[in-house]
N, C-alpha and C positions, 0 to 999 in steps of 0.2 A: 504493500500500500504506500510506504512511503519514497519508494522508487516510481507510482504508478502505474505500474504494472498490475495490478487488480482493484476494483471496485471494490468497497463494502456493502454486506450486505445488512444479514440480519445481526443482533447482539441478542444474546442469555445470560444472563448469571446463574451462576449455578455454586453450590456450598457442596464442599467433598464432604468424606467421612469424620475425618481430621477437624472438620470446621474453618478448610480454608476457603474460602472465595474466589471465583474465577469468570473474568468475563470470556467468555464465546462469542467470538467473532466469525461470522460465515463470510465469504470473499466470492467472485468470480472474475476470473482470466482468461484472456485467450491462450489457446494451446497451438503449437504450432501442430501443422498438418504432415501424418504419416510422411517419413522419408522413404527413397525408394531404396532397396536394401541387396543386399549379394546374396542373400540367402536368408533360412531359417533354421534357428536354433532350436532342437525340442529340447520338452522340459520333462522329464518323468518324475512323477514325486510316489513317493512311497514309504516305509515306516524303518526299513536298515538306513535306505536314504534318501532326506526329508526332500531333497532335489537333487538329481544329474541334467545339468546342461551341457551338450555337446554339439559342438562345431562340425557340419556334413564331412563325415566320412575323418574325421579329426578326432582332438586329444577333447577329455571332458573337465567338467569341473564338479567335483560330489561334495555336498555338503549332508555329514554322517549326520544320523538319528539316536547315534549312540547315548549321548548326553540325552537327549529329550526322555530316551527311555528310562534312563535311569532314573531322572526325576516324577516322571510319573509314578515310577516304581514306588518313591521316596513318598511322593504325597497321598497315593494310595494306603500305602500302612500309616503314613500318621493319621487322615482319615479315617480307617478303621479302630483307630487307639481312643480319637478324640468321640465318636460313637459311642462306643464301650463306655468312656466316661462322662455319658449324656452331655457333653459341651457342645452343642448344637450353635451357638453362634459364634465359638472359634473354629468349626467348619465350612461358617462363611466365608468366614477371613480367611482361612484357608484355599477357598476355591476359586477366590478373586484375584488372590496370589499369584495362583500356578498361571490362571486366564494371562494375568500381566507380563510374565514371563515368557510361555507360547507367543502371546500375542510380538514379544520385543523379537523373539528370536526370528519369527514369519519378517517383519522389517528389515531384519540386517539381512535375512536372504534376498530378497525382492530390491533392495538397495542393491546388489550386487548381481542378482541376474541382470537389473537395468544396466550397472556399468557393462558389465561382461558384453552383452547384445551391442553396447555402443559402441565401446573400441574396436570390433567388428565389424561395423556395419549391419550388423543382422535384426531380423524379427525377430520376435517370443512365439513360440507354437505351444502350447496345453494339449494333453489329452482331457476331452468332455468326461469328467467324473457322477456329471448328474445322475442322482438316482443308485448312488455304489453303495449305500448303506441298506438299501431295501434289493439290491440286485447279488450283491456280496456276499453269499453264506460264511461265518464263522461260526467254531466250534465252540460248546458252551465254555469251556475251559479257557478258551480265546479270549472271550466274552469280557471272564470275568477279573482278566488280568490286562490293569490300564495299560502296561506299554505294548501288550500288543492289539488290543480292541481299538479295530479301525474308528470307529463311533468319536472316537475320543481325538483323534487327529484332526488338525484343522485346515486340512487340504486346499478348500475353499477359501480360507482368508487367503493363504498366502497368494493363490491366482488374485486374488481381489486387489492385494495391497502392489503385487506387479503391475497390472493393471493400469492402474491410474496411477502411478510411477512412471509408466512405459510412456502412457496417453500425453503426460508432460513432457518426456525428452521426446515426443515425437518419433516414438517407436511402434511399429506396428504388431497389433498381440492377435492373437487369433486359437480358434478350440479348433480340435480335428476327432473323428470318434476313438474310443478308447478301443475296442474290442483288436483281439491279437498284436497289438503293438510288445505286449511282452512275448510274444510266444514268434511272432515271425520272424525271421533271418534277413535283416539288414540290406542287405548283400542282395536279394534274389526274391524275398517277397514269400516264399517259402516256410512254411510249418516246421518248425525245429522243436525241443525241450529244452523247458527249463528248470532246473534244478536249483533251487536256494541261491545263489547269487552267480550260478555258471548257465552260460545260454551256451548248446548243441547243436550246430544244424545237420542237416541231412550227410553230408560230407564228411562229418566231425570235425567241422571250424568250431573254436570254442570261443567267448567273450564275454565281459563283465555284462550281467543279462540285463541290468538296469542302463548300464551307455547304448547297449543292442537298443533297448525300447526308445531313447531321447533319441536314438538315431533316425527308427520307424519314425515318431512324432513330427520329426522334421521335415524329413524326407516326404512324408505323405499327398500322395497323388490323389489319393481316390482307391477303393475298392477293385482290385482286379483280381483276375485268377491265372496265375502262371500258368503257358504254353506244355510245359513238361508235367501240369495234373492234368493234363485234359486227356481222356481215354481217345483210341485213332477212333474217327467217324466211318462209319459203316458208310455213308454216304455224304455228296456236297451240301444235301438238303438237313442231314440232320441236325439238330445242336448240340450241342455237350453237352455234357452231363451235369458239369454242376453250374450252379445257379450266380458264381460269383464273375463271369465272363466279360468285358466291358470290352 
């Protein structure tokens, strides 16, 4: 504002927990408009790790969940301690806590895919996670342990907080579908395995299976069906077989 670069909008005041005071200030600015870019960066995010962006067919950048787990681990049992000993409102303050933490840690990653994509030149690609808590089966025992219960992950903000990060350095961000990006082969489009953090494909090429998936995210065309699944046609008139043919 005091560059003018953005208008004021509306004000709230608003009183914390603390009993501090704080004015809310809302602004609007122009952004500049998408640049055009060399490429697309994907972005796989997941619970070993909370993101892998990787540059087409290049070196990645993995930021571990290792920590996150651990803390959940942490505020899980004091949770269950402070239960036990009916303190129900230092469970709040507890769960406001953890919220503030997740929430810092989603920032400095989203601050830094933004750099990442800009010393590059590149866009942001997402796989579309909508819908992964009611489509996702875990097991009860999954369920019931925070660092590994998807539920508890906040996948979502951090595409959020990239997002309008990105929108301002005039970077382009974009969703692509999620389905096989962990399971297909980089390389050839191809149905390989994945095992715990080693991707297999057909060949036995091996690779870290989460840079495999940022790799699909980026790279993404569109749905096709590789030449070499297609069964030979008994005739010119007939079609293949399967239904993913473009």
């Amino acid at each position: 504002m005091i560059n003018g670069d953005a208008s004021l909008g509306s004000l709230k005041i608003s009183k914390s927990r603390k009993g501090i005071w704080y004015a809310l200030i809302s602004v609007s600015m122009d952004v500049p408009e998408p640049e055009l870019v060399n490429g697309w960066i994907g972005v796989d995010r997941g619970q070993n790790n909370i993101a892998v962006a990787a540059l087409p067919n290049s070196f990645g950048k993995f930021w571990s969940g290792k920590q996150v787990k651990s803390l959940r681990r942490k505020f899980q049992l004091l949770r269950q301690k402070l239960q036990e000993a009916q303190k129900l409102r230092k469970i709040k303050d507890i769960e406001r806590r953890e919220r503030r933490i997740m929430t810092h840690i989603n920032h400095i990653i989203s601050q830094q895919l933004v750099k990442f994509a800009k010393d590059y030149n590149m866009g942001l690609r997402f796989e579309d996670l909508s819908g992964i808590r009611q489509t996702s089966l875990q097991r009860r025992k999954t369920k019931s342990d925070a660092s590994q219960n998807r539920d508890h992950w906040a996948f979502y903000q951090l595409e959020l907080f990239t997002r309008y990060k990105a929108t301002k350095a005039g970077i382009p961000v974009e969703s692509v579908p999620a389905p096989y990006t962990s399971k297909s082969d980089h390389r050839n489009g191809l149905i390989g395995k994945r095992v715990k953090h080693t991707f297999t494909g057909v060949d036995g090429y091996t690779c870290n299976a989460d840079w495999n998936a940022s790799q699909n995210i980026g790279q993404w065309l569109g749905f096709s069906c590789p030449v070499n699944l297609c069964l030979r046609q008994a005739s010119p008139t007939e079609s293949c077989i399967c239904n993913g043919c473009s």
